[in-house]
PLY file of the C-alpha trace (Angstrom):
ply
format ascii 1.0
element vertex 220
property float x
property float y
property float z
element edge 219
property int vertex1
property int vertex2
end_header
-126.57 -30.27 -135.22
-126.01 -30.75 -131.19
-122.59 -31.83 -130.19
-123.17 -33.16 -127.03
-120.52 -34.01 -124.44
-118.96 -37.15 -122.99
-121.27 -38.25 -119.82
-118.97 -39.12 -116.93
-120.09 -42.84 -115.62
-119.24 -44.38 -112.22
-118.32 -47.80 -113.97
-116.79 -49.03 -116.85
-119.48 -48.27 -119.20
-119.78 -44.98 -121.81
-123.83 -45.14 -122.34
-125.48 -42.29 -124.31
-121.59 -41.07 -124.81
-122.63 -39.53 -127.43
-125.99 -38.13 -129.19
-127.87 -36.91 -131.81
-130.89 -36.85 -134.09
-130.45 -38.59 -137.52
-133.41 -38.82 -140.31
-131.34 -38.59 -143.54
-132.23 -41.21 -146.14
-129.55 -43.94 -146.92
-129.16 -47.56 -149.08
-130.48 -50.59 -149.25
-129.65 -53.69 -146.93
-131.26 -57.10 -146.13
-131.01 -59.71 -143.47
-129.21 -62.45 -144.36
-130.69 -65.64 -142.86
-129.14 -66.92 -139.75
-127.61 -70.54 -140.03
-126.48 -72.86 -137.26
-123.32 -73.10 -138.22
-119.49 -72.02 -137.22
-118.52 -67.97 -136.50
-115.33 -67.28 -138.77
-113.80 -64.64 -136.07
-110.61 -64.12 -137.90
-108.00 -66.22 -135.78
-109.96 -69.24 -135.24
-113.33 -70.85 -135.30
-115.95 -71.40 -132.44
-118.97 -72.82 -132.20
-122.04 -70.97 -133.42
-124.22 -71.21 -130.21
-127.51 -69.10 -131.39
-130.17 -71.15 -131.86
-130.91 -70.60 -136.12
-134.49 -69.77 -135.30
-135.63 -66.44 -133.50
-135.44 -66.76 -129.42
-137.72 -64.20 -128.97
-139.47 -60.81 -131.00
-139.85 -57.07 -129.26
-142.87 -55.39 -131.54
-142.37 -51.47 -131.51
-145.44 -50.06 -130.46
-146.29 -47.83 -134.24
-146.72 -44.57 -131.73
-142.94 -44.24 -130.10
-141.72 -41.52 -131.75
-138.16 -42.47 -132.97
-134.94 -40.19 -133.80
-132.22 -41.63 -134.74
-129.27 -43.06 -132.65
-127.02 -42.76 -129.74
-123.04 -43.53 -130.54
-120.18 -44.61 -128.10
-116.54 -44.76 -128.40
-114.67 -48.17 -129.52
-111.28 -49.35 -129.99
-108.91 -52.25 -129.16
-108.03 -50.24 -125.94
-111.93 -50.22 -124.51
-114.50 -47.64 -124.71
-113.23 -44.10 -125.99
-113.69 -40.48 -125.23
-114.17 -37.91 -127.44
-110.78 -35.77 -126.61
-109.28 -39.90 -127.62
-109.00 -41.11 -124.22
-109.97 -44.51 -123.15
-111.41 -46.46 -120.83
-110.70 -50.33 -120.19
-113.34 -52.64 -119.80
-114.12 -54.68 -116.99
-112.53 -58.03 -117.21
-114.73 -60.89 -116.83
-117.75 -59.17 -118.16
-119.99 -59.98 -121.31
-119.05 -56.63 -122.64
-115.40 -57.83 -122.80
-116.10 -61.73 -123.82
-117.38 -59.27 -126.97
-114.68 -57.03 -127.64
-112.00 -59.25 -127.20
-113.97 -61.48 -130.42
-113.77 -58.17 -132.36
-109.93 -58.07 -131.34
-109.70 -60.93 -132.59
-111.63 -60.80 -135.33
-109.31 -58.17 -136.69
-111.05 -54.61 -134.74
-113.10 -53.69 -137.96
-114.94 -50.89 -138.60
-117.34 -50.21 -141.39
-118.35 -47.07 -142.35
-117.17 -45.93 -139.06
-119.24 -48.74 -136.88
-117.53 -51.72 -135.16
-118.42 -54.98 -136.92
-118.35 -58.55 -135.67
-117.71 -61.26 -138.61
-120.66 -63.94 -137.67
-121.58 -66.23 -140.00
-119.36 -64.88 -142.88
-120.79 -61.55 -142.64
-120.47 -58.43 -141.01
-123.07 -57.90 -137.75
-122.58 -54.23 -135.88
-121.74 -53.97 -132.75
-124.52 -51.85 -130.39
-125.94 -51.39 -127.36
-129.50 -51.67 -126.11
-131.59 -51.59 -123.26
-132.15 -55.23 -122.11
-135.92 -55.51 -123.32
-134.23 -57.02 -126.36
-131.78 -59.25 -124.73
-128.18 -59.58 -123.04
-124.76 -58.24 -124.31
-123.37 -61.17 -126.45
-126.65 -61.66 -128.10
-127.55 -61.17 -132.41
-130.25 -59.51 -133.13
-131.95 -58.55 -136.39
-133.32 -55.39 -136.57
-136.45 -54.76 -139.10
-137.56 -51.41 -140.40
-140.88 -49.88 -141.91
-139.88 -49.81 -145.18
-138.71 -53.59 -145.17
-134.97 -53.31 -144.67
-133.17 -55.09 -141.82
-129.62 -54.91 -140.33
-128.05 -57.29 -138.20
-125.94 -56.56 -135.14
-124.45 -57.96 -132.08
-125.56 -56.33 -128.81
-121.64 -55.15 -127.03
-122.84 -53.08 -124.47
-126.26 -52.32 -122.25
-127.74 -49.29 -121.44
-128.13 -48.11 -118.05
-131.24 -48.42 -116.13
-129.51 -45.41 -114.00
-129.48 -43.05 -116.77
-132.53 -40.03 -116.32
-133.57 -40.38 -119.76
-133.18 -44.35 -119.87
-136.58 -46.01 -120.90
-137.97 -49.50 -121.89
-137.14 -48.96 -125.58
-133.87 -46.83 -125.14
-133.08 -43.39 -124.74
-135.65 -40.62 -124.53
-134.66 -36.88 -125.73
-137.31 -34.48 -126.03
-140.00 -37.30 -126.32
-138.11 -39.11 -128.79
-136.70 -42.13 -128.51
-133.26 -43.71 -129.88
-133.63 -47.39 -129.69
-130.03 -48.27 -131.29
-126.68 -47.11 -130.07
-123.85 -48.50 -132.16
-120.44 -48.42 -131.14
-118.41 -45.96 -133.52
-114.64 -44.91 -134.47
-114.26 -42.03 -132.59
-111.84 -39.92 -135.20
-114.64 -41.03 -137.66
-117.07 -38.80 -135.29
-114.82 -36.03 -134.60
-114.74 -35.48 -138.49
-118.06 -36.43 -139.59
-120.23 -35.95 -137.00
-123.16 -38.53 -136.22
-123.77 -41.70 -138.03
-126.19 -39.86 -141.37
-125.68 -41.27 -144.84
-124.30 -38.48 -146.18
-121.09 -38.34 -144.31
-121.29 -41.85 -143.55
-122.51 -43.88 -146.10
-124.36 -46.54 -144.14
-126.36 -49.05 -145.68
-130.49 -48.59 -144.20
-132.91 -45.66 -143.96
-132.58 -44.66 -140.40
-135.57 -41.89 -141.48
-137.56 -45.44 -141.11
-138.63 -46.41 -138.18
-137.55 -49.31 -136.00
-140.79 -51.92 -136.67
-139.27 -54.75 -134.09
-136.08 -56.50 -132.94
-135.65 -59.98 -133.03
-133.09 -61.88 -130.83
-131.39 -64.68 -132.34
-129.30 -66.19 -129.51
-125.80 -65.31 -127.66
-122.85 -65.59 -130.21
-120.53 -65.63 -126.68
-121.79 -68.22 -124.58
-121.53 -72.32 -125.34
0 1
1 2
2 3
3 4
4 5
5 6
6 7
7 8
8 9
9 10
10 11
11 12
12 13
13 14
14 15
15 16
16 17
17 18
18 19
19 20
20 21
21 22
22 23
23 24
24 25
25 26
26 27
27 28
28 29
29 30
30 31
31 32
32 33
33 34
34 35
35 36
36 37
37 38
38 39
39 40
40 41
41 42
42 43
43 44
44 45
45 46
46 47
47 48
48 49
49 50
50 51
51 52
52 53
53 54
54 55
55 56
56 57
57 58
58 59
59 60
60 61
61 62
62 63
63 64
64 65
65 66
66 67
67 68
68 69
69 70
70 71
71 72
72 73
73 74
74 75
75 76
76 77
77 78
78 79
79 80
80 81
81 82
82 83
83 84
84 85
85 86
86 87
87 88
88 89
89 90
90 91
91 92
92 93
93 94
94 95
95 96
96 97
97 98
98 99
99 100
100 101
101 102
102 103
103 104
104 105
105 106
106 107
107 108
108 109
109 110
110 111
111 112
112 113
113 114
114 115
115 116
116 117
117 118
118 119
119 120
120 121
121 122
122 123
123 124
124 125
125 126
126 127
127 128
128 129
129 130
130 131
131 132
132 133
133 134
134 135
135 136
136 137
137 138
138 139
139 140
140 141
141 142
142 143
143 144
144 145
145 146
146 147
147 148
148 149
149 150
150 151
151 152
152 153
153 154
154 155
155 156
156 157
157 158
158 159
159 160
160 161
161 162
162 163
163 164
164 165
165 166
166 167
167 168
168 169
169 170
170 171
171 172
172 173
173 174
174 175
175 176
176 177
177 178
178 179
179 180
180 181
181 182
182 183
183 184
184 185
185 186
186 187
187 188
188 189
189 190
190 191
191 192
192 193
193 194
194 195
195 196
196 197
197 198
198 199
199 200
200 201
201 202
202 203
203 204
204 205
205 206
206 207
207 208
208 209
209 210
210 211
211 212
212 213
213 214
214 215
215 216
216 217
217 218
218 219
């Protein structure tokens, strides 16, 4: 396996921090169906503000070739470094209207990946390229072999990056679409997000089918 090293980034945003390939088989999960109806984020309650229907549908073309994902660095003090160190986030951004609803939601992690509680349930936090919509947003994410997660897009890639594409990252003409944002300890001792060490709850050996955007869980 490739440890890669932390990217330095001229503003406040760790994209393709870190990277690897992951096709290890791992459990069952299914999408739970959206409702219009209030976010439990721990403290209080807001409004739920996505719509209950899809908002819009990105279809995978069947011949990207997929690897796994890309991981960043999370914690109540911003993005994190490998060596621990942090980064704040910008104030008055999307990506911080985000994490300060995970602060307040309680700054869970499962199985090593932030999670958002929306709708009673736990949604992972991620970031994306913006083909499948803006930081703040749910998605659901289908696979081939049937299984969905659902997650909450926290952070964007960067357009700037060499290997950015339309679809995400590119390494060695593979693509990782997802890039979830991770406990960093949980990294340094485990490595990249693979069910063995992990214990996550999908087949990332299946590939990405299409990503569904289900509205902004941020903005009213």
């Amino acid at each position: 396996m490739t440890d890669y090293k932390p990217i330095q980034v001229d503003k406040p945003k760790l994209n393709n921090l870190l990277s690897d390939y992951n096709r290890n088989l791992i459990g069952d999960k299914t999408f739970e169906n959206v409702k219009t109806e209030d976010i439990d984020i721990g403290t209080e309650m807001i409004d739920q503000v996505h719509d209950a229907e899809k908002v819009s549908t990105v279809t995978i073309p069947e011949d990207l070739k997929q690897a796994g994902y890309t991981v960043t660095g999370y914690s109540k003090d911003g993005w994190v470094m490998t060596d621990m160190s942090t980064l704040s986030i910008a104030d008055g951004t999307n990506q911080q209207s985000v994490h300060d609803k995970w602060v307040e939601n309680g700054a869970h992690f499962k199985d090593g990946i932030a999670v958002m509680n929306v709708n009673g349930s736990d949604k992972y936090l991620v970031a994306t390229t913006n083909t499948y919509g803006e930081v703040g947003d749910l998605i659901k994410v289908d696979f081939e072999n049937g299984q969905s997660i659902e997650c909450v897009i926290a952070d964007e890639k960067n357009p700037a990056d060499v290997n950015f594409t339309k679809y995400g990252h590119s390494y060695d003409g593979q693509t990782n679409i997802l890039e979830f944002e991770v406990d960093i300890p949980t990294y340094n001792a485990k490595g990249n997000p693979t069910t063995k060490s992990w214990g996550l709850d999908w087949d990332s050996s299946s590939k990405i089918t299409q990503i569904s955007n289900m509205g902004s869980v941020i903005k009213k």
